[in-house]
N, C-alpha and C positions, 0 to 999 in steps of 0.2 A: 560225094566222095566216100567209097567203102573206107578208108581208116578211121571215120569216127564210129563203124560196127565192129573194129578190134579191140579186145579186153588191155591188150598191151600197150595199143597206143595210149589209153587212159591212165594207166599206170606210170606209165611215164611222164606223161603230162602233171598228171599231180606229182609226182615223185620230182620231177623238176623244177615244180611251181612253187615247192617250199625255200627253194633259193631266189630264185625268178624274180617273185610277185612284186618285190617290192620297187622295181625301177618301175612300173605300171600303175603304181596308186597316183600318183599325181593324175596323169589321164582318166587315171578312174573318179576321182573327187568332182570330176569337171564334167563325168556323167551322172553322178549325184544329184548338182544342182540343175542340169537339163532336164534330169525328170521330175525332179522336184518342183521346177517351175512349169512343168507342163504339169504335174497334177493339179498344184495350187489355184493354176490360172483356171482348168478348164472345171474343177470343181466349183470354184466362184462364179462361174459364168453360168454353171447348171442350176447351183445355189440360188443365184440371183432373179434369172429367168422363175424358181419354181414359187420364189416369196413372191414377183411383181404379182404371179397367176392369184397364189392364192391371198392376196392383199390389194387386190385390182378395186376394191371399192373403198379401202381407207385412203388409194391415191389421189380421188376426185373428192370424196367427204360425202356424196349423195351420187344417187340415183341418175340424176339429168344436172344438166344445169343450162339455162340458156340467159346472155350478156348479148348489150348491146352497149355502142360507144355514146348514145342519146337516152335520156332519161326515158324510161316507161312510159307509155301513151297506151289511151282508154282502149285499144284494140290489144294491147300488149297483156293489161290485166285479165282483157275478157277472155283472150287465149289460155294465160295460166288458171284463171278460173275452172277453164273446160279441162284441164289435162290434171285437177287434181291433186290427193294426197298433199301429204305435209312439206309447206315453202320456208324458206327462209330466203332474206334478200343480202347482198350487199355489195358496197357502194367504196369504190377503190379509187384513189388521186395520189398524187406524189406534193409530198408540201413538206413546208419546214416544222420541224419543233424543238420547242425553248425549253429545258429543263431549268425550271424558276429558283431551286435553291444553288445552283452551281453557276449561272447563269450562262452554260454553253447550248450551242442549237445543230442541228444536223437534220440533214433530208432524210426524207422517209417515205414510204410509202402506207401511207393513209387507208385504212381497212371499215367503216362504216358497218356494222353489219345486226341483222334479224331475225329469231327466231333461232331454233335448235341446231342450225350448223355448228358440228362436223354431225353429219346423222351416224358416220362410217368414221373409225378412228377416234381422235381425241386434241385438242388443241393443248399440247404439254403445257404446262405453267407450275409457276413455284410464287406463292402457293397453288394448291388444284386447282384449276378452272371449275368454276359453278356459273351456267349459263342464267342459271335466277336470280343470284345476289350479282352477277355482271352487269345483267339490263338495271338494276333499280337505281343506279346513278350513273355520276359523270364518271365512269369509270375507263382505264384506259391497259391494258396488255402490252405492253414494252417488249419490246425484241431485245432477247439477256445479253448481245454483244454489244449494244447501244446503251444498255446500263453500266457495266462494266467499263466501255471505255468513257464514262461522265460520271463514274461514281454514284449512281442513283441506285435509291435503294426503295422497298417496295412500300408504299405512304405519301412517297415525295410527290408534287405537283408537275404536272407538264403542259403547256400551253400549247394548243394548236389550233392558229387563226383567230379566231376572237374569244376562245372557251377552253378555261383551265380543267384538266382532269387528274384524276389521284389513281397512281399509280398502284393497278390491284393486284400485280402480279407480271414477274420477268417467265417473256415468251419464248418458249425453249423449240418446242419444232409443229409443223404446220403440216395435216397431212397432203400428200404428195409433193412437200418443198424439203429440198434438203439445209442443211443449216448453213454451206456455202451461201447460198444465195444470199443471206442476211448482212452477209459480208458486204456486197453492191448495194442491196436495198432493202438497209433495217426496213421491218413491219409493224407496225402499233395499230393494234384493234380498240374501234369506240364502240359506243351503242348510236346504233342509226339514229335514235332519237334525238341524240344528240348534236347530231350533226351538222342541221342549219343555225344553230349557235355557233360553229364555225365562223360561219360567212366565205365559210374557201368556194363551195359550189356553186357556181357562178356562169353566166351566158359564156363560153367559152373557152370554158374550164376544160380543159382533158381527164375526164372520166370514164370508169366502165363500170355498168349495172349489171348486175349479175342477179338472177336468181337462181337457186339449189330446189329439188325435188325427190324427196322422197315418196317412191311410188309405191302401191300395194305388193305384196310378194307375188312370185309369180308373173308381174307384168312384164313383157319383152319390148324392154327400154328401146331397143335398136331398130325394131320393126315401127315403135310409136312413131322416132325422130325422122323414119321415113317415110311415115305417113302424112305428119304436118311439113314435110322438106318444101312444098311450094309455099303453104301460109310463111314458114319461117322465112324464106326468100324473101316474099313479099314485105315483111315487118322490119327485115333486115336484122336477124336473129340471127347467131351461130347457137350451134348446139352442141355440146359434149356431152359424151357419155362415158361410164367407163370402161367397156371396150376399147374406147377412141384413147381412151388415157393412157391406159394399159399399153395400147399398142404406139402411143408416140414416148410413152416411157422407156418401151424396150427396146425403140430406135435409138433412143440415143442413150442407153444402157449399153447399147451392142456398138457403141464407138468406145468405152471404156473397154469392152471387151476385146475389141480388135486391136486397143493397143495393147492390152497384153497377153494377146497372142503373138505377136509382135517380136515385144520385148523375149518370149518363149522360144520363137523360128530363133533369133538372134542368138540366144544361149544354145539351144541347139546345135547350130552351126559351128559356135567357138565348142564346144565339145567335141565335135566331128573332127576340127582342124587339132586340135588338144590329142587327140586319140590318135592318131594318124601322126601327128610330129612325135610321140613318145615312142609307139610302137616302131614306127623307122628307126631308131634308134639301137631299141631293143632287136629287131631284127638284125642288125648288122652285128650286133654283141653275138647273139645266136648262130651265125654262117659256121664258126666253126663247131659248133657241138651237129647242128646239120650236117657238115659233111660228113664227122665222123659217125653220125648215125648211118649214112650213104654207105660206108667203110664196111660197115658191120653185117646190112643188106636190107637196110627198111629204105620201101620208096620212095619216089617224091613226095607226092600225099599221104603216105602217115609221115612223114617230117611235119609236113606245113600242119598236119591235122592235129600236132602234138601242141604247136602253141597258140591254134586256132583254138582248142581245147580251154588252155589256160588263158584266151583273149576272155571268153563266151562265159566260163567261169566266174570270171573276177568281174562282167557285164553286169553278168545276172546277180549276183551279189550288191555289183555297185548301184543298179536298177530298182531293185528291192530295198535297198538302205535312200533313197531319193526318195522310193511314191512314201515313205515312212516319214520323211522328211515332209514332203509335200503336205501330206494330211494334217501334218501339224502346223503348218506354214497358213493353212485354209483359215485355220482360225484366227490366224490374226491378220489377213487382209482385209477382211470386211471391217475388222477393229481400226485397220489405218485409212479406210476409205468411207468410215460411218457418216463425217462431216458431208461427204459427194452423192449421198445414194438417198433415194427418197423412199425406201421402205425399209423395217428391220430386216437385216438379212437372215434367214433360217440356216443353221450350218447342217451341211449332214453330207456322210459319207458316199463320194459320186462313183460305184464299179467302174463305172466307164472312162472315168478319169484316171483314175490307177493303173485299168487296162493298157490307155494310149500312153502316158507314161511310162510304164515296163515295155512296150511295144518300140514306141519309138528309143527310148535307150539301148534295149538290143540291136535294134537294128541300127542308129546310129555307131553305134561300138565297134557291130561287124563290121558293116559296109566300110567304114577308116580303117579299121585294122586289118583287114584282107587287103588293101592296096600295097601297104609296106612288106605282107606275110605272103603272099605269090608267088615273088617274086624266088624266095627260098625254093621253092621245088624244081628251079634251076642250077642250083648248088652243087659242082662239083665235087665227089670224092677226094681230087686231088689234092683239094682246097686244105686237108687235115694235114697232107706230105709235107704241101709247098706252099711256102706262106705269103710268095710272092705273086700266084695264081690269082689274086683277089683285084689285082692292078690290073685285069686285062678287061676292057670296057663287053660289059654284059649285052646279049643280045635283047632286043627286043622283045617284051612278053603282050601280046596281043589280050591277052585275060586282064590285063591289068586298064588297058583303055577299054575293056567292056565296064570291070568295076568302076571305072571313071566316070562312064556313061550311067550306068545305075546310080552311084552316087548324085548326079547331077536332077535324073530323073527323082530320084526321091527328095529331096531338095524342094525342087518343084512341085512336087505332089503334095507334101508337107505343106509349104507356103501356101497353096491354093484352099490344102484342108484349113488352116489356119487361119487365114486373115482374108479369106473370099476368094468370091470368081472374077475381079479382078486381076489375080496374078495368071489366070488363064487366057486372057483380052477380049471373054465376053461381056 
């Protein structure tokens, strides 16, 4: 459209926009928070992808790990013997425990375990975790929600199965479990030595043995696990790694993600619909200042370009005050989702979240606001004479179901970027 390369359309457009603007902030407030949620969301998601990467070995705690649902067998040991570096073992069941001075009980999940696990991370506890005053007695790591909701405090005894242990400390996070999960299934860690004092472990018990491996630097974990893939078959061994971790982490990281991109297409859209009902509004206010510009002898196009102007304006203004919004917003998502997420999240500022941000607000703004603002470069001159010209049913503007059509298409395209190839129907 040559009228926004006219110095006078701009003039005018601001020069009218200081009366104008203000039936248009409500529409605009409503492009604030679309981009703001399109920064917030897609910086957390870059955020997060970029902590799993570079925290992919405090998610598994070591190197390897290979679990079986059957105790170890002498082919088992001679296996990890041949593969190496430093083991730690343990040994997992679901059973009940008695907190002896309150005397309430609750299911748990039973942790056994040997040797310097976490090799990668840290097993939080209050007091610190010290893996050499942990092994030298019966001691026991309480999961802090199960303390908390039995009043136990750290000294107090817990029974589980036939052997009481003293409680050395409330377990705060595990790496690669988030503190959700504690919620379903507190955790309390023993010392394996301990453990056949139980008497929980038993012919038909449901167990999983687990051992962790720390391997020398430089060994290529992935290529090993594919080397023993038959022995392992054969033993009946699964194997993780943390690539393997990493990547079934950030599958289903990228379901958190995708709902809130989600929830982002959704604000989007009520913006869209936001912008487009204020500006219809606004544009009928307008007809007669249009036609008396018609009157005077400016065209169709610099009319519409004059409050296409003060659309695009107060866009990019309302754009700019969103990704600002947004950036501040980033920080405290990860604060309201730390309980859900199994690595610290690293905050840092995403360009390319900003970019689609300001991207998609602009262009959501125009694309609504050109439907209702087109139609003006049909506007009779008479319209200023004769006030009852306005009654007479307008024809058809064919540009206006093109923009219908691009709206639809960007819609579309947005959803597909957004929340997969899904919304495509491959």
């Amino acid at each position: 459209m040559s009228g926004f390369f006219k110095i006078w359309v701009w003039r005018l457009a601001l020069r009218d926009g200081r009366r104008g603007w203000r039936p248009l902030l409500l529409s605009m407030s409503s492009v604030i928070l679309a981009v703001a949620s399109v920064v917030a969301a897609f910086s957390f998601r870059d955020n997060l992808q970029s902590s799993i990467h570079t925290q992919s070995k405090s998610l598994l705690g070591a190197d390897m790990s290979l679990d079986s649902r059957e105790a170890f067998t002498a082919n088992d040991e001679a296996l990890f013997r041949s593969i190496g570096g430093e083991q730690s073992r343990q040994i997992g069941f679901s059973s009940m425990a008695y907190f002896s001075r309150t005397g309430d009980s609750r299911l748990v999940q039973v942790r056994a375990i040997r040797g310097g696990f976490p090799y990668y991370g840290a097993l939080e506890a209050e007091p610190a975790f010290s893996s050499t005053e942990f092994h030298l007695g019966a001691n026991a790591l309480v999961d802090e929600n199960v303390m908390l909701q039995f009043n136990a405090r750290v000294g107090d005894r817990i029974k589980i199965g036939e052997r009481e242990f003293r409680i050395a400390g409330k377990l705060r996070k595990i790496p690669g479990e988030t503190l959700a999960f504690s919620l379903i299934s507190p955790r309390i860690y023993i010392p394996l030595a301990h453990l056949d004092e139980t008497g929980l472990v038993q012919k038909g018990s449901l167990v999983r043995y687990r051992e962790y491996f720390k391997l020398p630097a430089g060994t290529d974990v992935d290529a090993l696990v594919n080397k023993l893939a038959p022995e392992l078959e054969r033993l009946r061994l699964r194997a993780d790694t943390v690539s393997r971790r990493a990547t079934s982490i950030a599958a289903s990281t990228e379901n958190l993600a995708r709902y809130l991109t989600l929830a982002v297409f959704v604000a989007v859209l009520l913006a869209g619909v936001g912008v487009a009902s204020v500006v219809h509004v606004f544009a009928r206010v307008k007809a007669r200042s249009v036609a008396l510009l018609r009157c005077i002898g400016a065209g169709p196009e610099e009319t519409v370009c004059v409050h296409v102007i003060q659309i695009l304006l107060l866009a990019l203004a309302s754009s700019i005050a969103g990704a600002g919004v947004g950036v501040a917003a980033q920080y405290m998502l990860p604060l309201a989702l730390k309980d859900f997420l199994p690595v610290n999240t690293v905050i840092t500022v995403a360009p390319s979240a900003i970019a689609a941000g300001l991207l998609v607000g602009l262009g959501t703004a125009l694309l609504f606001a050109l439907i209702p603002l087109v139609p003006l470069r049909r506007i009779s001159p008479l319209l200023a004479l004769r006030a009852s010209f306005d009654a007479e049913r307008p024809a058809r503007d064919r540009l206006v179901w093109i923009l219908f059509a691009l709206v639809a298409c960007g819609i579309w395209a947005f959803a597909v970027a957004t929340t997969g190839n899904k919304w495509s129907g491959s």
